[in-house]
C-alpha positions in Angstrom: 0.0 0.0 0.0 1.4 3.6 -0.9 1.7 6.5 1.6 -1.3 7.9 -0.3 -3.0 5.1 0.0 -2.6 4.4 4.0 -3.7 8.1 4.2 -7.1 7.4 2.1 -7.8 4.4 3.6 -8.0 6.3 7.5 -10.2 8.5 6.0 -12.4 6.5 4.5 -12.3 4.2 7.8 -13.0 7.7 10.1 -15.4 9.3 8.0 -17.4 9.6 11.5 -14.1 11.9 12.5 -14.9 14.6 9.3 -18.2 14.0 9.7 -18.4 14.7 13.7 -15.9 17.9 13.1 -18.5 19.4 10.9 -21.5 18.6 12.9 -19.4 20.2 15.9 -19.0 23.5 14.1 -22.4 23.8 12.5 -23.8 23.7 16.2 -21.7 26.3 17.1 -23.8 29.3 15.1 -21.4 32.1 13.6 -23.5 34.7 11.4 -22.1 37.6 10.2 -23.4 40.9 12.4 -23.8 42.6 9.8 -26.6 40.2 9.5 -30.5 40.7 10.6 -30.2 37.9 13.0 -30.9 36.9 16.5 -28.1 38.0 19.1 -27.6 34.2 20.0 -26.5 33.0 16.7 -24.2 36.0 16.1 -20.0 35.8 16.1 -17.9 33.8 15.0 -15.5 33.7 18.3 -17.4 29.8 20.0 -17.0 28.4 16.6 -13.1 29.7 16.3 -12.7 27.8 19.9 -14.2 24.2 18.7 -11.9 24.5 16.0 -8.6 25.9 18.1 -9.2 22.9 20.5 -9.3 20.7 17.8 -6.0 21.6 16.4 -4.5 21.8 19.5 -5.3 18.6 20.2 -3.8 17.9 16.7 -0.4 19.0 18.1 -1.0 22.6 16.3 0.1 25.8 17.6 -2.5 28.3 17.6 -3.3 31.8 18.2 -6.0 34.4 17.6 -5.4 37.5 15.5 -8.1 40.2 16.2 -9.4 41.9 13.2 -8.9 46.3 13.9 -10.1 48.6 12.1 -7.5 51.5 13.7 -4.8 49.3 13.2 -5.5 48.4 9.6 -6.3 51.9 8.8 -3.1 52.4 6.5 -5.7 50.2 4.3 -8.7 52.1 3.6 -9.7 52.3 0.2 -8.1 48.8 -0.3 -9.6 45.6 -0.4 -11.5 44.4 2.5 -11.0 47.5 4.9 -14.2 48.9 6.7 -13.8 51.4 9.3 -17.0 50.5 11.2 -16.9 46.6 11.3 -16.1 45.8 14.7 -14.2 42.5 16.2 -15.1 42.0 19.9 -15.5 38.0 20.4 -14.7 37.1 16.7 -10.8 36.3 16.0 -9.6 34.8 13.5 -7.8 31.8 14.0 -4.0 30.5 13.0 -2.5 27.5 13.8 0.6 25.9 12.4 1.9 22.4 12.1 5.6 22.8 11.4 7.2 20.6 9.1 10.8 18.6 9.6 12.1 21.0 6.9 13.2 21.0 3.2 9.5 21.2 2.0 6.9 23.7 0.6 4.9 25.5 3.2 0.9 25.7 2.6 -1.9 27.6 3.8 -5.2 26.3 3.9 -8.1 28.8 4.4 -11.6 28.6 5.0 -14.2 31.5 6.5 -16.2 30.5 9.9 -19.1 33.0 9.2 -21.9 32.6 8.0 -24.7 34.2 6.4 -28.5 34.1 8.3 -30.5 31.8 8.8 -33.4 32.6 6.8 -36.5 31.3 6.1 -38.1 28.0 5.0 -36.0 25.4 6.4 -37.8 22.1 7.9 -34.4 21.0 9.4 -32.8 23.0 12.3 -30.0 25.4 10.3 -27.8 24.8 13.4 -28.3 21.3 14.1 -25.9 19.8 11.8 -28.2 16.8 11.2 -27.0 13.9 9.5 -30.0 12.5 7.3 -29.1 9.4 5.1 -25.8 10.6 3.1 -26.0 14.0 3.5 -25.2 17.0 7.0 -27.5 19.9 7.4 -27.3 23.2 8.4 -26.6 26.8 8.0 -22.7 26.5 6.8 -22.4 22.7 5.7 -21.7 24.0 1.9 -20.5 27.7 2.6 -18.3 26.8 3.8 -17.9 24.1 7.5 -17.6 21.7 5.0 -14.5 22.8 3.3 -12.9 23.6 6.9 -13.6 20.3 8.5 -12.5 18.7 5.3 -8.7 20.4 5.1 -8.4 20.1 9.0 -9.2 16.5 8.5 -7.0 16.0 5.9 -4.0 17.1 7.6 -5.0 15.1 10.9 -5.2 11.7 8.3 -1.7 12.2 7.3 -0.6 12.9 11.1 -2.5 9.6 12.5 -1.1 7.1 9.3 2.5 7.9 10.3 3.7 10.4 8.2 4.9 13.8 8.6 5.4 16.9 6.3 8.6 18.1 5.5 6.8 21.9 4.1 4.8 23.7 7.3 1.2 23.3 7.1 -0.6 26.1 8.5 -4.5 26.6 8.9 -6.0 30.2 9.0 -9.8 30.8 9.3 -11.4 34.2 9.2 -14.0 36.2 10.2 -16.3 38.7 8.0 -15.7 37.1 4.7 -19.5 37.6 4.0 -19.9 41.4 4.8 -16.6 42.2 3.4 -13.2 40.4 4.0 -11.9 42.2 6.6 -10.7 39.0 8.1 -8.7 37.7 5.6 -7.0 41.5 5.4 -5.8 41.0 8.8 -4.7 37.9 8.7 -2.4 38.7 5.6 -1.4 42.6 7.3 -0.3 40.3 10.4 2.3 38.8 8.3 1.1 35.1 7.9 2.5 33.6 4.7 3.0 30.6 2.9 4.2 29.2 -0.3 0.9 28.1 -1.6 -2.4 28.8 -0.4 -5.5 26.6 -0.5 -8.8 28.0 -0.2 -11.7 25.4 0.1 -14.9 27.6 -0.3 -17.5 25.2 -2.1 -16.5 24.0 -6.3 -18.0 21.0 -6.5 -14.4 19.4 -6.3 -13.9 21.9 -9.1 -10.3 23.4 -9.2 -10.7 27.1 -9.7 -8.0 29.3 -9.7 -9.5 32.7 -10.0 -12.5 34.4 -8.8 -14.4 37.8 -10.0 -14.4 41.1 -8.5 -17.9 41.8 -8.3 -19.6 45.7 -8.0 -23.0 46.6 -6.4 -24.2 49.8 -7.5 -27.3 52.1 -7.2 -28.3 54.2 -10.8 -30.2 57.1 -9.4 -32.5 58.6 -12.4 -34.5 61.4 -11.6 -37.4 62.6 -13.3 -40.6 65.2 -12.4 -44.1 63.9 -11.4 -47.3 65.2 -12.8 -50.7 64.1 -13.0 -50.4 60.2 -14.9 -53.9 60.5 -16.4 -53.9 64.2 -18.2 -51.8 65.1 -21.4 -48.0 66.6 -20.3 -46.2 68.7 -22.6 -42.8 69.0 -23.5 -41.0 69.0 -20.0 -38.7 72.4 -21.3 -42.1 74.3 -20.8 -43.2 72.3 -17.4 -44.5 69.0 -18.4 -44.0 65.4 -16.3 -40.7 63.0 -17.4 -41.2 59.8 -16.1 -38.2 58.2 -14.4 -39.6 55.0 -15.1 -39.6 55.5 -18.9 -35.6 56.5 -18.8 -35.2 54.0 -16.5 -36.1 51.6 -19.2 -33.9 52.8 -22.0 -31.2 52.0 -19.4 -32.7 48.8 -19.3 -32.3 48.5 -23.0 -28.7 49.8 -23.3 -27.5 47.5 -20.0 -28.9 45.0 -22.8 -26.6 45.9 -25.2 -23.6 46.3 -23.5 -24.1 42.9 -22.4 -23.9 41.9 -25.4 -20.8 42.7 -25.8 -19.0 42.3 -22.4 -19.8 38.5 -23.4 -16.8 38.9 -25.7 -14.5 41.3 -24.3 -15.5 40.0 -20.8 -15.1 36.9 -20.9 -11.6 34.0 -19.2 -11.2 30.5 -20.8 -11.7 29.3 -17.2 -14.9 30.5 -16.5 -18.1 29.1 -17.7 -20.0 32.8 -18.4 -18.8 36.3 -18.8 -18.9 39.5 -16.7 -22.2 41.4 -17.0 -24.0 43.9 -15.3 -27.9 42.4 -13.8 -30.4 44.5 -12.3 -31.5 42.6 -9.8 -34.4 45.7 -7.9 -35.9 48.2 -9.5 -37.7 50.9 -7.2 -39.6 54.1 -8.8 -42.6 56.2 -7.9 -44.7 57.6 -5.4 -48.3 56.8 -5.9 -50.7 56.0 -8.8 -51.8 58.8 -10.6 -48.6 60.2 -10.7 -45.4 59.9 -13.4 -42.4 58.7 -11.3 -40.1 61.6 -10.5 -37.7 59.3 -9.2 -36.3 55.7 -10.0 -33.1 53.6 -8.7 -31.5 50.7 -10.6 -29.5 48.5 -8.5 -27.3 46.3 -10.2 -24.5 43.7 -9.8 -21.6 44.5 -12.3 -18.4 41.2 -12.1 -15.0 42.4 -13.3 -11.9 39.7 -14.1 -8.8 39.7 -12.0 -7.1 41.4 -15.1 -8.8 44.2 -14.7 -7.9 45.1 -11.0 -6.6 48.2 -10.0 -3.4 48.9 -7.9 -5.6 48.6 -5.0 -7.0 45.5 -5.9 -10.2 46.5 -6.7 -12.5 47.5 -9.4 -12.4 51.6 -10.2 -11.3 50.7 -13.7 -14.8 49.0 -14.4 -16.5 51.7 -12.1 -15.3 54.4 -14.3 -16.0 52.7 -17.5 -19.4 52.0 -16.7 -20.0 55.5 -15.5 -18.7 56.3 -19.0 -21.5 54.5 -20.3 -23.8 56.1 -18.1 -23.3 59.2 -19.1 -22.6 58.2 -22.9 -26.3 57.0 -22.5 -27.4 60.4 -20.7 -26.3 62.0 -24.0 -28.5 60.5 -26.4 -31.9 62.1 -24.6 -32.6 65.8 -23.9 -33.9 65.3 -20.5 -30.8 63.0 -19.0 -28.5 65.5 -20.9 -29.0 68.2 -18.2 -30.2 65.6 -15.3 -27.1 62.5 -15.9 -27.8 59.7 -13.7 -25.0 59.2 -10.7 -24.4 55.9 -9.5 -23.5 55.4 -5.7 -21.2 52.4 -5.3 -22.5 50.0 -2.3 -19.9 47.4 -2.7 -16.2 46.6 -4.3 -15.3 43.1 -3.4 -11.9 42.1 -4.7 -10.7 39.3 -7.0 -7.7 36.8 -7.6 -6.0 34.6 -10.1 -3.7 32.2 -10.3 -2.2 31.3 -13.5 -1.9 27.7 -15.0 1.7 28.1 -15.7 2.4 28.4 -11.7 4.0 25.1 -10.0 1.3 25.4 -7.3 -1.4 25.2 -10.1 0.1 22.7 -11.5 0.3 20.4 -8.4 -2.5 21.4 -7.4 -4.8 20.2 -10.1 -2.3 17.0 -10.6 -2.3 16.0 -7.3 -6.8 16.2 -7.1 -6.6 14.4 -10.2 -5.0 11.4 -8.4 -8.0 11.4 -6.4 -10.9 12.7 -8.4 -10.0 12.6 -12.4 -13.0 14.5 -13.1 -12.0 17.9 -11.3 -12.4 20.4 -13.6 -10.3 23.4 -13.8 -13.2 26.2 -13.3 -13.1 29.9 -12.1 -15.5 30.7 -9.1 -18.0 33.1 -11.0 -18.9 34.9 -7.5 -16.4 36.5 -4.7 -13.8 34.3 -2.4 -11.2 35.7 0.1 -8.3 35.2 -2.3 -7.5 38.5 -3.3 -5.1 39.6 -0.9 -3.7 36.3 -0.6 -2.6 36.3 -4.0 -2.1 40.3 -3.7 0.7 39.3 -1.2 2.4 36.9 -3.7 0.9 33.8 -2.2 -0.2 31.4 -5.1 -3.8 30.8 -4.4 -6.2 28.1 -5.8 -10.5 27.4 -4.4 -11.2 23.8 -4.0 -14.0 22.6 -1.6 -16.7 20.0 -1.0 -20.6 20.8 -1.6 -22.8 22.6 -4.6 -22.0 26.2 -3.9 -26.0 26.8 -5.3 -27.2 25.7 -2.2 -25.2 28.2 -0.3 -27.3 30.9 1.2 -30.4 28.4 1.0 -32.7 26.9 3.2 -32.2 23.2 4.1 -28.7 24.0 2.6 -26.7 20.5 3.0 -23.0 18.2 1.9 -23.2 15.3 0.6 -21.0 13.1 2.4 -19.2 11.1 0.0 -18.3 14.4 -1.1 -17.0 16.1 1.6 -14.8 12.4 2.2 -13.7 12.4 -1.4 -12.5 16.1 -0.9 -10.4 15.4 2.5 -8.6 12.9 0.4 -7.8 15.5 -2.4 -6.8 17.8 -0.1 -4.6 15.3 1.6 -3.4 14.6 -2.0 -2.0 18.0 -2.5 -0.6 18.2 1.1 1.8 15.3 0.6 3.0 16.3 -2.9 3.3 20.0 -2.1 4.7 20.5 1.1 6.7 16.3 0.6 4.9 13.5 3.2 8.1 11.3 5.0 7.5 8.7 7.7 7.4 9.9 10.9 
């Protein structure tokens, strides 16, 4: 039997261990506060303790790094700063297993919040119930599963025999979901490794880049009048209905979509960047033309076209162009332009295919799972700044990212199994497994 295959074998034989791990940190509630949410679910802080127990009983040293906003202030107007997110009870978490020396050093990464609970579900979101083959709960996909299935993976090769030449390190984060703020200050403490593995759900898909994704509000005014009597020309008083240039935004969002699909577009990710409306809000009552109408809209950008500060303002600005291009082709909008407020920036990362970690990363999950395909993650991860740092960065994890954010949201099993044993896959051929 190979080293690999003494590892695979324990996991398969303590599935209850990656299993149990899981269950233990789904019942440990960690929303967001940024969250609508009851105060008992909220923080991340009892969930970061199962887990810093767990490694320290894996022979880990550990320690808590507590995100801070004055301290990181030398970031703002980078990625993942926000001056008012505040940390009390919710550290992130490090711990390192060192290696004998001579091998590559890894990080593996994972966020412990999560997003609310929601509506709808007829299991309990913090139960962590195990029904047939598959865990439930708030987290299981997005992402408890990914975390118990890398701290798993590096206890398997521990408890065979074998030990890591590389330093294997383990750093979960706080705030991913309202902004990243975690993963800043893990990276502005000075935590680094040679390679970086993220394991936010794929699908076992290997994706080595994610999109920067915008939020933005398009504020269109217009001037009420009376809906049900004839208006005249609105340069001698007469009603322009928001709603109507609303539309012709509607129309020309259409058309730039159409080509963003080509210019927009990475041989690693299954669709292009575009910008969706996804609310529309206009008017005041019935019998009136809307003076007023908002477009809010979700615009993704490709790591390529980052700024210095990691984030988007080169897409901002050139869809503020547009805005205004669009302004210029009606009287009305001429002298009223629409202004856009930005809501959100979140940052982006890429690895290329010609890096080493790449390339043992998607050889060594092959081992285990041939069919891993090489796909980008089409929303936001955490990678940004690990890969802004110079830390080659790569998203592999267990569970349908769809059902993230849903009710009854769940991992299959065999899944999360099959991804501890990729994980342990790269571990041994990255950071080079000797017997201990």
């Amino acid at each position: 039997m190979s080293r690999k295959e003494k590892v695979y074998s324990w996991i398969e034989e303590n599935q209850d261990e990656v299993v149990g791990l899981l269950q233990k940190l789904i019942r440990e509630p960690s929303v967001t506060p940024y969250f609508d949410e009851e105060e008992q679910y909220v923080g991340e802080g009892r969930a970061q303790a199962v887990l810093k127990e767990y490694l320290e009983d894996m022979g880990m040293e550990t320690e808590y790094c507590y995100p801070d906003a004055e301290k990181l202030a030398e970031y703002e107007g980078k990625a993942g700063y926000y001056a008012d997110h505040t940390f009390e009870g919710r550290p992130d978490l490090f711990g390192k297993l060192k290696g004998t020396g001579g091998g590559k050093s890894i990080m593996l990464s994972g966020h412990m919040d999560v997003v609310q609970r929601g509506s709808k579900w007829t299991k309990d979101p913090f139960g962590g119930e195990k029904v047939g083959d598959r865990v439930y709960g708030r987290g299981t996909v997005d992402m408890k599963g990914g975390i118990a299935a890398m701290t798993a993976a590096l206890k398997a090769i521990k408890e065979s025999g074998f030990r890591l030449k590389g330093d294997a390190m383990i750093g979960t984060v706080v705030d991913e979901e309202a902004g990243g703020m975690g993963t800043l200050a893990l990276v502005a403490e000075g935590y680094r490794a040679d390679g970086c593995l993220i394991t936010e759900p794929t699908h076992l898909k290997i994706a080595p880049l994610c999109r920067g994704i915008l939020w933005g509000k398009l504020i269109i005014e217009g001037r009420a009048g009376h809906i049900e009597l004839k208006q005249g020309d609105f340069r001698t008083g007469g009603a322009v209905d928001a709603i109507d240039k609303a539309s012709l935004y509607l129309e020309h969002f259409r058309r730039l979509n159409k080509e963003w699909s080509v210019t927009k577009e990475h041989k690693y990710l299954p669709i292009p960047c575009q910008i969706h409306v996804a609310e529309f809000h206009a008017g005041e009552y019935p019998t009136t033309f809307a003076n007023h109408a908002e477009l809010t809209f979700d615009a993704q950008y490709l790591p390529a076209e980052k700024d210095e500060n990691g984030l988007g303002s080169k897409v901002k600005k050139e869809i503020e162009d547009f805005v205004r291009t669009v302004a210029m082709t009606d009287p009305w909008l001429q002298d009223h332009v629409p202004k856009i407020e930005w809501l959100i920036d979140a940052d982006c990362g890429e690895t290329l295919d010609n890096q080493p970690f790449f390339q043992t990363v998607r050889d060594s999950a092959r081992e285990v799972n041939p069919e891993s395909e090489v796909e980008g993650i089409c929303c936001h991860t955490d990678m940004g700044w690990f890969c802004n740092v110079g830390m080659p960065t790569l998203n592999i994890g267990p569970g349908d990212p769809r059902l993230a954010h849903q009710a009854d949201e769940f991992v299959e099993i065999e899944e999360l199994v099959t991804c501890t044993k990729m994980i342990a896959s790269i571990l041994m051929d990255w950071c080079e497994a000797e017997e201990a």
